[in-house]
C-alpha positions in Angstrom: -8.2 -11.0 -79.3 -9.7 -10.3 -75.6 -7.7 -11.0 -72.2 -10.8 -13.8 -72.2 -10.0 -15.0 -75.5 -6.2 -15.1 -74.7 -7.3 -17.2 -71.5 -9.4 -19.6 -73.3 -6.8 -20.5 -75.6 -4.0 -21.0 -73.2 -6.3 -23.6 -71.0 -7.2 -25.3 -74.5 -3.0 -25.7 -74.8 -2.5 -26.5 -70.9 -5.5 -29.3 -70.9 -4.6 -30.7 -74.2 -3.2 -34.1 -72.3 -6.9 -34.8 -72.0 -7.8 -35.2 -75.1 -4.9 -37.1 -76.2 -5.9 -39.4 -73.4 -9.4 -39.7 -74.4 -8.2 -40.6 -77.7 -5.9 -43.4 -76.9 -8.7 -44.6 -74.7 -11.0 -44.4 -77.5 -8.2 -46.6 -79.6 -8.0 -49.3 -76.6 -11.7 -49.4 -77.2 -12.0 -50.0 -80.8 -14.8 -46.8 -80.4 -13.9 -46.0 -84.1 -14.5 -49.0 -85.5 -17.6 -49.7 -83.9 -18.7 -46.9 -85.2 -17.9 -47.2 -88.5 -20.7 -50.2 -88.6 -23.2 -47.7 -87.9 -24.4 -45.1 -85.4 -24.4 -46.5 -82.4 -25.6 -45.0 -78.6 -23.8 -45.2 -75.7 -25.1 -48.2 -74.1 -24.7 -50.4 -77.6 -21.1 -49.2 -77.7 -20.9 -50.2 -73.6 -22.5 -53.8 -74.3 -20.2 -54.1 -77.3 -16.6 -53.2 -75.4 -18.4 -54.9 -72.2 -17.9 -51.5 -70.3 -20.4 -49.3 -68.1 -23.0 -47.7 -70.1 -22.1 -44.2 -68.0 -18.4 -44.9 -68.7 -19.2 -45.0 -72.4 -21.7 -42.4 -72.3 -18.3 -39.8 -70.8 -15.9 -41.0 -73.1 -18.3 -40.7 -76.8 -18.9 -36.9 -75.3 -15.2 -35.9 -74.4 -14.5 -37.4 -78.4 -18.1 -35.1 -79.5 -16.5 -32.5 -78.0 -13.4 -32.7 -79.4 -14.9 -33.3 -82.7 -13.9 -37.0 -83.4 -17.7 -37.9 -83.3 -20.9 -36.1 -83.8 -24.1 -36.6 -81.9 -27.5 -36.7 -82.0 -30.2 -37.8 -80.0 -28.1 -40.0 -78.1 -26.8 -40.9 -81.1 -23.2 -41.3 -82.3 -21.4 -41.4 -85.6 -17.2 -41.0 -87.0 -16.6 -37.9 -88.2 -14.6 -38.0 -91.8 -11.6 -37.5 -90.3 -12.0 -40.4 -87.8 -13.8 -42.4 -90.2 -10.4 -42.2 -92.6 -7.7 -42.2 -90.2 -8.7 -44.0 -87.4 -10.9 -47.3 -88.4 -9.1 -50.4 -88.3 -8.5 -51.7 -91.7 -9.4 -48.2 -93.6 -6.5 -47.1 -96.1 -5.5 -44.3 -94.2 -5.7 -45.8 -90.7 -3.0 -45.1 -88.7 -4.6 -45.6 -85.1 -2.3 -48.5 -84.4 0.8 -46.2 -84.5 -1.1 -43.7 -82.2 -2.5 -46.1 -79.6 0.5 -48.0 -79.2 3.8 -46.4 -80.3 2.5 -42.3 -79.4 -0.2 -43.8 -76.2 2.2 -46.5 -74.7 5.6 -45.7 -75.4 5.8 -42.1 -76.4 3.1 -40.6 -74.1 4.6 -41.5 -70.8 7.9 -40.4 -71.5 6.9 -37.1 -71.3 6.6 -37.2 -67.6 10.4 -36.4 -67.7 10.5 -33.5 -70.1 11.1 -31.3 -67.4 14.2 -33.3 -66.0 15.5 -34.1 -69.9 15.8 -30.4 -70.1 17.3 -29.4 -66.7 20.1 -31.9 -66.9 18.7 -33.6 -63.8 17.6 -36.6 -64.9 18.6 -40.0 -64.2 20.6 -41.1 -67.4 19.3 -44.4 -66.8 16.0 -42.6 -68.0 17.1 -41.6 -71.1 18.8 -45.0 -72.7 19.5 -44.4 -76.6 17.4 -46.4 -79.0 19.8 -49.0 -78.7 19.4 -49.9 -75.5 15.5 -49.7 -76.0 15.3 -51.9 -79.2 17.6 -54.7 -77.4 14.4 -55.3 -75.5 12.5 -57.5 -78.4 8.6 -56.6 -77.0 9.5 -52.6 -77.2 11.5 -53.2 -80.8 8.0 -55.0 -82.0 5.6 -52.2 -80.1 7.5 -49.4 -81.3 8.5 -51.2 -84.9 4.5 -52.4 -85.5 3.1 -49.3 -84.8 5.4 -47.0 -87.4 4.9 -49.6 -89.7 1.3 -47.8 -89.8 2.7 -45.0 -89.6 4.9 -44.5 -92.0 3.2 -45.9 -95.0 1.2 -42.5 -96.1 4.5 -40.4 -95.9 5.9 -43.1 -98.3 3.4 -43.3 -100.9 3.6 -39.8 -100.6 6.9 -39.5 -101.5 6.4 -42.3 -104.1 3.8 -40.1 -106.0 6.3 -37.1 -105.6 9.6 -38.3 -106.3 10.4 -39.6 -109.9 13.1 -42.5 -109.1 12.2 -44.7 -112.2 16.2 -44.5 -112.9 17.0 -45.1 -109.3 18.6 -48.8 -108.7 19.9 -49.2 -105.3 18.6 -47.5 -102.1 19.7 -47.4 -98.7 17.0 -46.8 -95.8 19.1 -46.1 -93.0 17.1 -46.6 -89.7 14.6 -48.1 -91.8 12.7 -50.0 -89.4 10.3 -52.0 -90.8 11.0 -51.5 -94.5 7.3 -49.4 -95.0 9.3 -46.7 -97.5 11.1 -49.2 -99.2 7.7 -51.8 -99.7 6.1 -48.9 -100.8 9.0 -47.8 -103.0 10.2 -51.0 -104.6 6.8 -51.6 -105.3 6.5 -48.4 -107.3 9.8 -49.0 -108.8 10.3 -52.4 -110.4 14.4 -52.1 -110.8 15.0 -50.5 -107.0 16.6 -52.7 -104.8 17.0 -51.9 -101.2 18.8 -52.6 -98.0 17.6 -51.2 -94.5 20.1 -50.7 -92.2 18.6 -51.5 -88.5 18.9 -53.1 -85.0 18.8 -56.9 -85.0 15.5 -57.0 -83.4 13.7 -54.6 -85.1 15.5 -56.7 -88.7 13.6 -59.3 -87.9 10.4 -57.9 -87.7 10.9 -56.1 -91.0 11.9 -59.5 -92.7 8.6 -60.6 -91.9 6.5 -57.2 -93.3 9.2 -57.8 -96.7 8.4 -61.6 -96.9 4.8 -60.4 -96.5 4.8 -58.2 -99.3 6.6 -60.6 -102.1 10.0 -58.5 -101.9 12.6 -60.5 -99.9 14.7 -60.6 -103.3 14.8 -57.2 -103.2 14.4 -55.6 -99.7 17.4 -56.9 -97.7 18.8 -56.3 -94.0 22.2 -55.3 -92.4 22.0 -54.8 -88.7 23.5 -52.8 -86.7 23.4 -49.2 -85.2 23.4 -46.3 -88.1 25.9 -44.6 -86.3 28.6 -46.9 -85.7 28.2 -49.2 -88.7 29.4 -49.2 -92.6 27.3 -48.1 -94.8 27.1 -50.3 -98.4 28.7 -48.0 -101.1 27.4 -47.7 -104.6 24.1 -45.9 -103.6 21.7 -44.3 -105.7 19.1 -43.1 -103.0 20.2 -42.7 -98.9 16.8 -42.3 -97.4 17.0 -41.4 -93.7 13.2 -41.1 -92.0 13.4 -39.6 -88.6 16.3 -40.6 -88.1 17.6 -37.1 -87.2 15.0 -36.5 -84.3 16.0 -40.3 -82.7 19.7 -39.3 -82.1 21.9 -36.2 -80.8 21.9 -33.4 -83.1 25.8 -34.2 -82.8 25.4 -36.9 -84.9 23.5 -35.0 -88.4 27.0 -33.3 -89.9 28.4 -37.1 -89.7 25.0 -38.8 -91.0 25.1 -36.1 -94.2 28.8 -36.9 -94.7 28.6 -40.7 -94.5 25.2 -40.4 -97.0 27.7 -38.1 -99.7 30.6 -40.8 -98.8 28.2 -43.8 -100.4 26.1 -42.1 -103.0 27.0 -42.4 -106.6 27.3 -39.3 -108.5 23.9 -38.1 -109.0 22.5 -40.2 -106.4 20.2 -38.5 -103.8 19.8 -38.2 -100.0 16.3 -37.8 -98.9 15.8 -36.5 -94.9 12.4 -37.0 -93.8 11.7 -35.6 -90.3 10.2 -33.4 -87.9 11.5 -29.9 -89.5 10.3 -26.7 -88.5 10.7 -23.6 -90.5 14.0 -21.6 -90.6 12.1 -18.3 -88.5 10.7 -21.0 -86.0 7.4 -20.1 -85.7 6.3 -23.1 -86.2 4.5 -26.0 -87.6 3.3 -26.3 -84.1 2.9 -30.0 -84.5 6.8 -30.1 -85.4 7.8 -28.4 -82.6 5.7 -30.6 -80.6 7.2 -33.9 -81.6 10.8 -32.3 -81.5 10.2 -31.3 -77.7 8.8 -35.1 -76.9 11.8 -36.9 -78.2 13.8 -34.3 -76.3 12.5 -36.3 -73.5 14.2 -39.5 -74.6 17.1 -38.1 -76.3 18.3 -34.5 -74.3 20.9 -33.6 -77.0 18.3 -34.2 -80.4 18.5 -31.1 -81.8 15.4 -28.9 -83.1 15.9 -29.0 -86.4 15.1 -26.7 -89.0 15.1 -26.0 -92.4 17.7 -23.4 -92.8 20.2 -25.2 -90.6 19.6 -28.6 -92.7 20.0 -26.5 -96.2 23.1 -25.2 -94.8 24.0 -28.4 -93.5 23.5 -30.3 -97.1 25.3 -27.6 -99.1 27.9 -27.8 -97.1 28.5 -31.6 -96.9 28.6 -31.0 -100.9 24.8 -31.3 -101.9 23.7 -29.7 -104.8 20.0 -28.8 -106.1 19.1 -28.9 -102.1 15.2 -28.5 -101.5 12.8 -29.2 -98.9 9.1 -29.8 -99.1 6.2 -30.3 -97.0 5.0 -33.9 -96.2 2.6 -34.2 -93.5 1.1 -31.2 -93.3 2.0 -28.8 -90.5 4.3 -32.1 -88.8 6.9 -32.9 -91.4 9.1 -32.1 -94.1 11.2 -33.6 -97.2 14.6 -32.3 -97.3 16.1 -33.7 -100.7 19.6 -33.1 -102.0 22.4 -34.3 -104.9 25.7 -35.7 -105.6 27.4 -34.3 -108.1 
């Protein structure tokens, strides 16, 4: 690689804001899903979002360039990837958690990493989830938008996992109940209770009710970390959970999940992991250093630490496994 080369990929890291920008900007605009109607140029997508035809001209380049859209004579079309990911309504989509959980909530925070890490930052900026949740409009932001987002990883884990003998779970930090819809709708005997915030409770109520499970997907509020946990467990599912709190807090998580597991019941971590060597996934390491900005004292986690950390608590058979690719990973252990 040339001095050049070397250059070109460090202003590609350093500018990368940008793009997420014009992303989230592309989200605001519904660009995707105007697209997905049909190739459009940039003056039918202006008359359609009622924006300046030289406004909408800029922003369909910045996403050509960053290959979100292709172009042709003026004309502009989803890629696959956008197409599938990023059209409102589409199986896959999962703009909704972008533009609003990642674009409005998580985005700006960033504008204190540098303090989060120094120490010298208000603490008033850094309020736990909580304190954030108490506030009902940023418990349904942040709550509607991982609904989206977490119901890939958990068909994913439905189609991985075999949990047909599995009767009672646990989703602590559950949010809005998407692993455990996805879950008790793969699994007709599972029965489930999340363990969440009061305001956040009552938004997953209404996603359960939604789906035809309120007889089996029930709530306990409260915060994960100062609450009892049911016993008589057969699954303890904690998703992202590690990365929202101080890295203080895992050993006792992993000991309360052994303390209400039955024999041969299993925890499941799902979370930004990165690899024991940490070199990476980059994307990992990414979302580890952004909730650093909320939360100072999360820990980067990785997947040596967390095996060690399982075995010790008294897991056996521990394993971890990919689940988004190059973002997060399955950790997966059992009572004996």
């Amino acid at each position: 690689m040339t001095l050049l080369t070397e250059a070109d990929e460090i202003s590609r890291i350093a500018f990368g804001f940008m793009g997420s920008k014009a992303l989230f900007a592309a989200l605001e605009l519904n660009v995707f899903s105007h697209l997905a109607k049909g190739p459009m140029t940039a003056e039918a997508l202006a008359a359609a979002e009622g924006i300046h035809a030289d406004r909408a001209m800029t922003l369909l380049t910045a996403l050509a360039g960053l290959g979100l859209c292709s172009v042709e004579e003026g004309v502009f079309r989803n890629s696959p990837a956008a197409e599938a990911f990023l059209v409102q309504g589409a199986k896959y989509d999962f703009g909704e958690y972008l533009r609003l959980q990642v674009g409005k909530q998580m985005y700006p925070l960033l504008d204190q990493i540098e303090g989060a890490l120094t120490g010298e930052m208000d603490p008033e900026a850094t309020k736990s989830y909580a304190d954030w949740f108490s506030d009902p409009e940023e418990a349904r932001l942040y709550s509607e938008s991982q609904h989206s987002g977490s119901l890939g990883p958990a068909r994913q884990l439905a189609k991985a996992l075999d949990l047909s003998d599995k009767r009672r779970m646990l989703d602590v930090g559950g949010g809005t109940a998407a692993f455990d819809i996805v879950l008790c709708g793969r699994n007709s005997e599972l029965r489930s209770t999340v363990l969440e915030f009061p305001n956040v409770a009552t938004l997953g109520r209404r996603y359960v009710a939604e789906a035809g499970l309120s007889d089996r997907i029930t709530y306990q509020e409260g915060n994960a970390l100062e609450a009892d946990w049911p016993e008589g467990q057969d699954i303890v599912l904690m998703s992202y959970l590690f990365s929202g709190v101080p890295g203080a807090a895992h050993a006792g998580l992993i000991r309360k999940a052994m303390s209400v597991l039955n024999p041969g019941g299993v925890v499941l971590v799902h979370d930004f992991i990165v690899a024991e060597d940490r070199t990476g996934p980059s994307l990992a390491a990414l979302w580890q250093l952004q909730h650093t900005a909320f939360t100072p004292e999360a820990r980067s986690l990785d997947s040596g630490w967390l095996t060690g950390a399982l075995e010790g608590a008294g897991f056996a058979e521990v394993g971890i496994r990919t689940m988004i690719p190059e973002m997060t990973m399955l950790a997966m252990g059992t009572k004996t």
